[in-house]
N, C-alpha and C positions, 0 to 999 in steps of 0.2 A: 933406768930400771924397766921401762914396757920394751925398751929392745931386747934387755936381758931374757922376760916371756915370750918374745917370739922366738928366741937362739934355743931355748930349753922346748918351746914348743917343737921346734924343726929338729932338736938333736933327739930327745927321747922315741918319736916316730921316724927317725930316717931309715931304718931296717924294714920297716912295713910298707915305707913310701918306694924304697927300693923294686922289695919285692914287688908291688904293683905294678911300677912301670916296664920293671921284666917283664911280665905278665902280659900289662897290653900291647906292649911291641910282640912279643909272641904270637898272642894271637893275631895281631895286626898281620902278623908275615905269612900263619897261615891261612887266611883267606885269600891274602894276594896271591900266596903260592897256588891256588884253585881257578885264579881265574884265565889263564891261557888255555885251558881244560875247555872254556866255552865260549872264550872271545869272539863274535861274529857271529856264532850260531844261530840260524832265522829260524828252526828248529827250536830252539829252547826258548827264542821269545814266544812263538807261535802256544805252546803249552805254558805259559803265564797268561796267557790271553781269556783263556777257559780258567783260570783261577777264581773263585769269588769273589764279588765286588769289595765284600769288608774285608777280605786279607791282603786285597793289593792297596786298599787304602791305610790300611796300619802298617804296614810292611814298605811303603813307598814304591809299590809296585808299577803305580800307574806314571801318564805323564813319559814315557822314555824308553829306551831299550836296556836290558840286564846286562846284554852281552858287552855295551863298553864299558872301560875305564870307568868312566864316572858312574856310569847309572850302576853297575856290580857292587860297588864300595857306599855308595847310596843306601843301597838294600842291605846290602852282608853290613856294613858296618853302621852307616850312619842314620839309619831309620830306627835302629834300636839297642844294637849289643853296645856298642862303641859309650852313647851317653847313657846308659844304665848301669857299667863299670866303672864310666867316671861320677854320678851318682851314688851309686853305692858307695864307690872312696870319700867323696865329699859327705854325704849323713854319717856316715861311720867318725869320718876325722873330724865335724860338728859337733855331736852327740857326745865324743869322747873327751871334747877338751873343754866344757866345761860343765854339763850333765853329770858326766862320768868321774868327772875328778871330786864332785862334791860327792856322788854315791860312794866315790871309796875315799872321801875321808881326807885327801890330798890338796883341795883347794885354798887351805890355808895356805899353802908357801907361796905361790904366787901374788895372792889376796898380802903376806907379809911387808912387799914392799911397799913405799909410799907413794901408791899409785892408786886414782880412782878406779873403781869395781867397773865402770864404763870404757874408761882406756885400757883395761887388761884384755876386756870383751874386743875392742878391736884390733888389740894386739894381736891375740887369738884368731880374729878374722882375716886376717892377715897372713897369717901361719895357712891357714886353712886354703886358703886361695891360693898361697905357693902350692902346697899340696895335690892343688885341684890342675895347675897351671902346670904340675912338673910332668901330671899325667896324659894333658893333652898336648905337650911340645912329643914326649914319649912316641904317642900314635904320628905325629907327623914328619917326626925324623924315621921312622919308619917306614910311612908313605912315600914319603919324598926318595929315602931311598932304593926304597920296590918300584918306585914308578918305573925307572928307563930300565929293569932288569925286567918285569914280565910285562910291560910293555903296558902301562896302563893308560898313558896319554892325557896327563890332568892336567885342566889349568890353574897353574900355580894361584893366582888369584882364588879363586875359588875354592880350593884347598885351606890358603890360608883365612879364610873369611870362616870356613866351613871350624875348624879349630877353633878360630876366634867365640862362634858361635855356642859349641861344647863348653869351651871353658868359662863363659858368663853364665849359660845355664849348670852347669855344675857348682859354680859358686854360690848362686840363688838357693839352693839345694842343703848346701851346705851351711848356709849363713841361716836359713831358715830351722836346721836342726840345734845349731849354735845359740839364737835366738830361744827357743822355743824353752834348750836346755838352761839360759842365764833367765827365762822367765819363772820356769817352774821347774820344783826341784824332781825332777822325774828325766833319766835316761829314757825310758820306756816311749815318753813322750817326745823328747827331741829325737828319738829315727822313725816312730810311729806318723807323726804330723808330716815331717817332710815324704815320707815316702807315700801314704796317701796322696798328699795333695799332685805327690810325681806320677800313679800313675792314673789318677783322675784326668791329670793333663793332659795324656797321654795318650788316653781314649778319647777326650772330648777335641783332642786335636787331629786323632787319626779319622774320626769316624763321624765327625759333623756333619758333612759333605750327605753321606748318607741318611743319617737321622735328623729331619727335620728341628726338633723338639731341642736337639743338641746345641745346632749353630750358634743362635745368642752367645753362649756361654764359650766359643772358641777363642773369645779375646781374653780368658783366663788362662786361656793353656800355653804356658813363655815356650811351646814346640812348636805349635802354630804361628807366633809371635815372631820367632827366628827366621820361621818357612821349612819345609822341605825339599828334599834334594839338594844340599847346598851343594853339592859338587858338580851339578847338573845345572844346577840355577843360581846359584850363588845364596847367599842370604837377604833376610831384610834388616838393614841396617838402623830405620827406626826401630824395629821388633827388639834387635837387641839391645839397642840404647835404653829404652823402656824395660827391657826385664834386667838389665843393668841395674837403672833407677828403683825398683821393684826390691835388689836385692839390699841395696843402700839401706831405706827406709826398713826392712824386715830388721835389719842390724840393728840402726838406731834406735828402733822399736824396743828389740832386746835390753841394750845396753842401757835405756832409759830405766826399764823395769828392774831391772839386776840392782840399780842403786834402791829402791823404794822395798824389797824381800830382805828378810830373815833369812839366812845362809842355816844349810843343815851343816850341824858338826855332827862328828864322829860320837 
């Protein structure tokens, strides 16, 4: 029966999961298709150099040159677009699958089989994390295959670390909206909370370096946590084990709570 929840969860959403991964391969392809446009250019590093110090730090500007392979897909993709699409996918697919199903009324059928309200919850988490996993393999069969065509020169290592790294922070993300929505019966509040806490992260991790006042508070941020530049620098492999761990417990968190609430009916 909780396999049945995760097949019903993965069939009802396969058209939207579709379309996503269309989507970010799309985009994925045209950025790379932009960057033989600047490859090498000391010209266009030289004019990053006079940028502001907070927009090459939230931007991942600093630390490298734009114009290769790695540092370009750094900045255009992995400093910000790339995990804020597979974010959004993840609080959206969170939010919806068991928030969403009690605000319309629906979460009876799942709840009908003879299964704990805590194992549907990680059935669902489950779901969710293919979900999140479908959209970051999407970007890297992408990458991988743009690399030897506009010449981007990655190392494979590093690529894959860098993916690895998106898809545990988009599951955090996710599990946190999922979480939030088997705590309290509020959609509002399962894409409200994660996306907060995402892009608090997001500043306290781009922009500690700068603001004194900040730093402490950079070991909150699972972006700091991973590192920047993975393509450049690979990741940190405790960071992600830790925001791993991070998203474990937000689950369990959840799942505990779900059994101990009054379910809204219709």
């Amino acid at each position: 029966m909780a396999a049945e929840t995760l097949r019903r969860e993965l069939r009802d959403h396969r058209r939207a999961l579709i379309a996503w991964c269309v989507g970010i391969a799309a985009y994925v392809t045209l950025i790379a298709a932009i960057f033989p446009s600047i490859h090498g250019s000391v010209q266009f590093d030289r004019l990053l150099e006079h940028y502001p110090e907070a927009l090459k730090a939230l931007f991942g500007l600093q630390g490298g040159s734009i114009t290769t392979g790695a540092g370009y897909l750094d900045v255009e993709l992995f400093s910000l677009m790339l995990p804020l699409l597979v974010i959004v996918l993840a609080i959206g697919a969170g939010a919806r699958t068991f928030a969403g199903e009690e605000d319309a009324g629906r979460l009876e059928l799942p709840l009908a089989y003879p299964v704990a309200r805590a194992r549907v919850v990680v059935w669902k988490a489950v779901g969710v994390a293919i979900q999140v996993l479908a959209a970051a393999v999407a970007a890297l069969i992408a990458i991988a295959v743009l690399d030897p065509i506009v010449g981007l020169d990655l190392s494979k290592g590093n690529l894959l670390q860098a993916i690895v790294a998106l898809t545990v922070v988009g599951i955090l993300f996710g599990w946190i909206a999922l979480a939030v929505g088997a705590a309290v019966p509020s959609r509002a509040l399962a894409v409200g909370v994660p996306a907060a806490i995402g892009a608090t992260g997001y500043l306290v991790g781009g922009l500690h370096s700068l603001a004194v006042w900040l730093d402490p508070f950079r070991f909150v941020s699972p972006f700091w946590l991973v590192g920047t530049g993975p393509l450049r620098n690979g990741v940190d492999p405790v960071g992600v084990v830790v925001v791993a761990a991070i998203a474990v417990c937000v689950l369990l968190a959840g799942a505990w709570r779900v059994e101990r609430r009054d379910l809204q009916t219709p």
